[in-house]
Structures are given as C-alpha cells and as structure tokens.
C-alpha positions in Angstrom: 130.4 108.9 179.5 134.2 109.4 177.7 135.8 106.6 177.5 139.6 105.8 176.8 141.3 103.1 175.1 144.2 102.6 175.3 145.3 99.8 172.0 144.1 100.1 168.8 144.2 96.5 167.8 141.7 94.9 166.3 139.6 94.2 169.9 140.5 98.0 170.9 139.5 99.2 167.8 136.0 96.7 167.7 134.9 98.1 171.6 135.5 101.8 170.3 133.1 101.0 167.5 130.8 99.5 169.6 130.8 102.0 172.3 130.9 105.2 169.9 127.1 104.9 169.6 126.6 105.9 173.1 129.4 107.5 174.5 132.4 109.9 173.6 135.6 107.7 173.0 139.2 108.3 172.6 141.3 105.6 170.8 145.0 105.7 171.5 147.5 104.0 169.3 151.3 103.4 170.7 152.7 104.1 167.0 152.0 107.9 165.8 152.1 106.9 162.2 149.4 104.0 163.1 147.0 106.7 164.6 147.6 109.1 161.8 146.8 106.7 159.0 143.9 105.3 161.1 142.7 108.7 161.6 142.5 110.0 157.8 140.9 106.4 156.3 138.9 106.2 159.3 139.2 102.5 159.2 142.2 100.1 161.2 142.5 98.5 157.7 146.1 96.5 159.5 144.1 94.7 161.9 140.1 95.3 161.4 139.5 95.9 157.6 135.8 96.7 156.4 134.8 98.6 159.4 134.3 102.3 159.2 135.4 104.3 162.6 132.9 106.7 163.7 133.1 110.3 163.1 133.2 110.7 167.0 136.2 108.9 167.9 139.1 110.9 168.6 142.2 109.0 167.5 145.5 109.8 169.9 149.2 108.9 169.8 150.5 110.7 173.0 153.8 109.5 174.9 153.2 107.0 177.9 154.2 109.8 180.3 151.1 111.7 179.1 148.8 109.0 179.4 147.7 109.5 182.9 146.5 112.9 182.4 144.8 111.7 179.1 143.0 108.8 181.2 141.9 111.6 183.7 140.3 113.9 181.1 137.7 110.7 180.5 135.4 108.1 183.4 136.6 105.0 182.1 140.2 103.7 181.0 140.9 100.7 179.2 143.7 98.5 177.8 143.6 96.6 174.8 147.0 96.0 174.2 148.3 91.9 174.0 149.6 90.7 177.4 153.2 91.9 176.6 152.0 95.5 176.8 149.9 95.3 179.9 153.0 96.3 182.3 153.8 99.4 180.6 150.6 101.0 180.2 149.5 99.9 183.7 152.6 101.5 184.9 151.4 104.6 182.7 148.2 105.3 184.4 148.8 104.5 188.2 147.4 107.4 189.6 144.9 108.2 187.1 142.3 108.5 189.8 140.1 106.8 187.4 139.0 103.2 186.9 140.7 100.9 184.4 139.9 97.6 183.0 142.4 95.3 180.5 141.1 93.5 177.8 144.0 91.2 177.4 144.1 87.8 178.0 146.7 85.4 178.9 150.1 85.3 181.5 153.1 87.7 181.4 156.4 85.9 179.7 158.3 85.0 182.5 160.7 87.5 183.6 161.6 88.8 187.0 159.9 85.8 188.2 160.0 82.4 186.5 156.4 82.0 186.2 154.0 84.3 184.5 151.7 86.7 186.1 148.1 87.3 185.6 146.7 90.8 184.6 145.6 91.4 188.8 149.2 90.4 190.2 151.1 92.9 187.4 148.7 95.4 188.3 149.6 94.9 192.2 153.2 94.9 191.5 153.4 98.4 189.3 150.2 100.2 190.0 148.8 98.9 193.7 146.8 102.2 193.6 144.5 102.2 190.8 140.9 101.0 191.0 141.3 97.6 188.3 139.7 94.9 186.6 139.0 92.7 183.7 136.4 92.7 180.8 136.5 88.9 179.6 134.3 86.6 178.0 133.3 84.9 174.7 134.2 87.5 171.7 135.7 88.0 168.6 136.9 91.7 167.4 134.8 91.1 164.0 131.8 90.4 165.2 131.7 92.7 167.9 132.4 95.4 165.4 129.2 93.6 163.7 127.2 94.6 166.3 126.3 90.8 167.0 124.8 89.6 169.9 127.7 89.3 172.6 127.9 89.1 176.5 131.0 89.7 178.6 132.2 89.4 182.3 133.3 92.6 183.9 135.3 90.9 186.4 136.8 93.4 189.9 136.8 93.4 193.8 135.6 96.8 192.5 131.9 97.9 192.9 133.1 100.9 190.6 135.1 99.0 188.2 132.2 96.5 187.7 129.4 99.3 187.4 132.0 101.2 185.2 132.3 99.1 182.9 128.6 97.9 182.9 127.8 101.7 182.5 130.0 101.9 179.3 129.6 98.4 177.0 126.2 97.2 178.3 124.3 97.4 175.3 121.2 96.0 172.8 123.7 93.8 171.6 126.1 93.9 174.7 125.2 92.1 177.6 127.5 92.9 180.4 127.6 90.9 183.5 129.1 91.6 187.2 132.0 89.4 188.6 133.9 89.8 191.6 136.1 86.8 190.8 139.0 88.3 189.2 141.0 85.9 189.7 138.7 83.1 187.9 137.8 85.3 185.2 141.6 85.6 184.3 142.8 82.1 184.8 139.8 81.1 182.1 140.8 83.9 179.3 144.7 82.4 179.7 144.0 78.6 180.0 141.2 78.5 177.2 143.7 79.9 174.5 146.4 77.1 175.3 143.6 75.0 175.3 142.4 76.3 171.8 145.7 75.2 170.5 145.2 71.9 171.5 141.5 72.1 170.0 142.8 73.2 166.6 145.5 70.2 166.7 142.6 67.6 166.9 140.6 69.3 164.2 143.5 69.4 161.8 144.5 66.1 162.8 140.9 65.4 161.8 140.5 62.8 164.8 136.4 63.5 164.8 133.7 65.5 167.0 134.4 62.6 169.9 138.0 64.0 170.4 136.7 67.7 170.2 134.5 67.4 173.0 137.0 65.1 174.7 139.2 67.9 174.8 137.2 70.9 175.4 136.0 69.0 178.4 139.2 68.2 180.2 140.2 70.9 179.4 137.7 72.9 181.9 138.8 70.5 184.6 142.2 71.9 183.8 141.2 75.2 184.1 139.4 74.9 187.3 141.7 73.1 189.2 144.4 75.4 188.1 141.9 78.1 188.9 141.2 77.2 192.2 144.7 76.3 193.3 145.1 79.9 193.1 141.9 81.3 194.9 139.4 81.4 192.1 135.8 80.1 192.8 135.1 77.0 190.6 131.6 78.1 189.2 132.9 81.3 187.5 134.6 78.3 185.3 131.1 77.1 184.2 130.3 81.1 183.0 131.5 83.2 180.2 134.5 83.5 180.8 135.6 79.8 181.5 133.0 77.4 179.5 132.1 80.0 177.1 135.3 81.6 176.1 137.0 77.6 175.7 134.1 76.8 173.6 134.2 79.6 170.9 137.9 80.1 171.1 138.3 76.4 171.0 136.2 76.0 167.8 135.3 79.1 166.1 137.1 80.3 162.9 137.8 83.3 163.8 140.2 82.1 166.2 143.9 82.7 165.9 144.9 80.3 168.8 142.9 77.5 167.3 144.5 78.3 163.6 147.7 77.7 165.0 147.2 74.2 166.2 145.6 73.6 163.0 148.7 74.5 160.5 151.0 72.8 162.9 148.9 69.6 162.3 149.6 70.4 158.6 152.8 70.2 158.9 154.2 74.1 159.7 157.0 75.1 162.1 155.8 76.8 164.8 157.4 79.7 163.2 155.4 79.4 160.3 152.0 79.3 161.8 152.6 82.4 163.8 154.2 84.4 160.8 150.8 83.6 159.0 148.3 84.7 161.6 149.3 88.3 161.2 148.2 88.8 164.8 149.1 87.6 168.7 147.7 84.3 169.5 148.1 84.7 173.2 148.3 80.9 173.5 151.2 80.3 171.9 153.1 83.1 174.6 152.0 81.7 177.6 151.6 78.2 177.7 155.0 77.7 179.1 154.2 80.1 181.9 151.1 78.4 182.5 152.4 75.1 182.6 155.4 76.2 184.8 152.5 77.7 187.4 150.4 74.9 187.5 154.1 72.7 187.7 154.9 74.8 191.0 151.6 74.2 192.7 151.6 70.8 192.2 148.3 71.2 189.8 148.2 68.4 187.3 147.7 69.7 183.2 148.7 67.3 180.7 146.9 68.8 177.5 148.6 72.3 178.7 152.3 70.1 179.1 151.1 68.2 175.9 150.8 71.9 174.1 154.3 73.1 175.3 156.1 69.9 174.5 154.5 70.4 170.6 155.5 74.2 170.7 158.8 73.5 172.0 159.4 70.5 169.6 159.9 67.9 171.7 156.8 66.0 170.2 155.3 66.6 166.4 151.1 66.8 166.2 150.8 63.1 166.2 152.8 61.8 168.9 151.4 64.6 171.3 147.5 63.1 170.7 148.9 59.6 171.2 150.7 60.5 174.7 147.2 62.3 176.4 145.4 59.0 175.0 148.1 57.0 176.8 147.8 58.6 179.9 146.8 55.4 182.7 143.5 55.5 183.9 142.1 56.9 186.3 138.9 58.7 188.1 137.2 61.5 185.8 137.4 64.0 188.8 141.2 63.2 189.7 141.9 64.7 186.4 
C-alpha cells in the first residue's frame, strides 16, 4: 500500500515511522527548507528528536496545487497538520479520487461563522466530494514512534475510509478499530484537550487524586451531552476516542494541553505557557469555539466556560477551581 502524509509534525512524522515497516510512504512538509533538512539528517529533530526516519520514506515539499495529483499517485491520504491547516489541505485534495483521513484534533477558530467547525463540517463545506474520515484515539507521537502498544478509532460513514485506514496502521503494535460515528469521534478528540487543560490546572494546583477524577469524570458528561446535541451516539464517548483519549491526554506527561494548565497554575501568562511548549496545544485554540457551540445549543459546560474564563483572564487558577466547586447542587445526570 503507498501511503501519503500530508504534515510532518511530530504525529505525521510518528505514523510515517510506524507505517514505513509495511508500506511505501511519502511524507510531505509545507516548508521546503523543513523537508530538505528532514531529508538529509533523516530525523524531524524540530518536533520528534531521537527517532531515525526510515530509508523508505520519501520526504516531499510540493505546492498545494500539486498536492492532489501527489495524493493520486498513492491508496491512502492523510493529514497531520494542527486544526488551523485542515481547510487548506482539504481544499488541496478535493478530487483526489482517493480516501483521506485527518489526524487533527480540535474546532476551527471561528471565522466565517462564529462558532468553530469540526474536521467533517470543514470537509463538507470545501471538499463535499472526497471520500473522508478521522483516525482518533489515545496516542502520543513519541510513543507511537516507540512502537508501543497503541489502539486508534478510524472513525467514517465510509466503508472504504474505515477499511483504508485499517488496511494501512493496523499493526502488532497498532490496533485499529472501525467507527462509523464521526461525529462522536471528533467531538471527544476536541472536548478532551479543553478538558486536559482543566486536568493540568488541578494537578498544579495540587488539589489531590479526588479532584482528578472529579474532573475527568464530568468532564465525559460534558463531552457527551455536547456530543449528542450534535448527532453523536453516546457510547462512542465511553471508547477510545472519548474515555480513553480524556484519560491519557488528561494525565499523561507527554501532554501539551495538560502542561499548559499546569504552568498557568504556577503562575505564567497564558502567553508564557504556550511560548514554552514549542508545539500546538489544540486546547488552548478551541476552547472558546467549543464553549460558544455548546452556548448556542443550549448544552450546559462549566469546566469548558471555567477553562475559557482562565484563558481569557477573567479568572486566575484559583478562583476558577473555587467557582466549579460552587456551582448549586444538583442531580449527577443533569450535569
């Protein structure tokens, strides 16, 4: 199978790694001076240092008009650029005649419309035609690079997205399962990193293990009902790509959403905590979209407002914990 991908991030560069053992891949960098440098260390030493690119993997920097003929030249497209490049290279390869996946995960900044969109709805406005979906789920670039255990969610109304993608990442130490609930599948990768955020707040706030699960907790019910307000089916929020993505994003190390709400518990500007990832931390970019969304259709989230009123300044670390704790009581399933 070839196999095109269209990012080289750290997560683009991790699933070429992974997939070079089995398949032909092309890795395609937006910068030309990225891809050449990437190309003679074989190693993306900006964004996933340490891990050797295989021989095999053809490194590309063409122009976005050129990239639907590149995408029809392989079986399999897929985007791993952050959520702010999703438009653009969906745009690119409508009419590929091939199926494509994004890897991204999170809402589109508000812009022709005042609320974000999710991956699915971008794709409907620019690129109605291609065949589309989503490969989500519980994983860090690193250790996917590793070749650690990991299981994902390839997430389409498409038979032939789903068995694309199934075809190409399903591995010894890649479990890939089917999903036709797109929709679901999305509205977990975006809510879990706000919800992250407000993870790593409590940790650095060190308020204990109680407030942890606390949080992780209400923040699924969040998720579902915001999920399910929009036509998502509430069990795909108890799979990989709702409980398990919140859980790992929400506490594991290696995440950048949850390092931001810990440095703004120690006392950084927002500013500050971003300029020291290095990366995106898709959280930090769409929490006001997601908030405005679940605002519109009458959906309630306070530790999503919570998040955006800390981001936005209008409440430091401490205040934000005591406002959810001083929410008034009321029935664990009415939120």
């Amino acid at each position: 199978m070839k196999i095109a991908i269209f990012g080289a991030g750290a997560w683009g560069t991790a699933l070429a790694i992974s997939a070079a053992a089995r398949h032909a891949v092309t890795l395609w960098a937006r910068d030309a001076r990225q891809a050449a440098v990437i190309a003679q260390a074989a190693e993306n030493a900006p964004y996933l240092p340490g891990f050797p690119i295989p021989a095999g993997v053809a490194i590309r920097a063409d122009d976005l008009a050129s990239l639907a003929a590149l995408a029809r030249a392989h079986d399999l497209a897929v985007i791993a650029s952050p959520m702010a490049g999703l438009r653009d290279l969906l745009g690119a390869l409508d009419g590929c005649g091939r199926p494509v996946a994004w890897l991204c995960k999170g809402v589109e900044a508000p812009g022709l419309h005042p609320w974000g969109l999710l991956g699915h709805e971008i794709r409907a406005e620019v690129a109605p035609s291609l065949d589309a979906g989503a490969l989500s789920g519980p994983s860090f670039a690193q250790e996917v690079a590793e070749g650690r255990p990991t299981a994902l969610v390839a997430a389409s109304e498409s038979a032939n997205v789903r068995e694309a993608l199934v075809e190409a990442f399903h591995s010894p130490a890649m479990r890939i399962y089917a999903n036709e609930d797109l929709v679901g599948v999305e509205v977990g990768g975006a809510v879990k990193n706000v919800l992250a955020i407000a993870t790593g707040l409590c940790d650095g706030l060190a308020l204990g293990l109680n407030a942890r699960a606390a949080l992780i907790t209400r923040g699924l019910a969040e998720m579902t009902r915001l999920g399910v307000a929009l036509g998502a089916r509430p069990d795909t929020f108890m799979g990989l790509s709702g409980l398990g993505d919140l859980v790992l994003t929400a506490t594991g190390d290696l995440s950048r959403n949850r390092r931001v709400g810990l440095l703004l518990a120690k006392g950084l500007s927002l500013q500050q905590a971003v300029d020291s990832l290095g990366h995106v931390a898709e959280g930090v970019y769409c929490a006001r979209a997601v908030a405005e969304r679940a605002r519109r259709l009458g959906v309630g989230m306070p530790i999503t407002q919570a998040v955006v009123d800390l981001l936005d300044g209008r409440l430091q670390p401490a205040e934000a914990v005591a406002d959810l704790m001083g929410r008034d009581p009321v029935a664990e399933a009415a939120g």
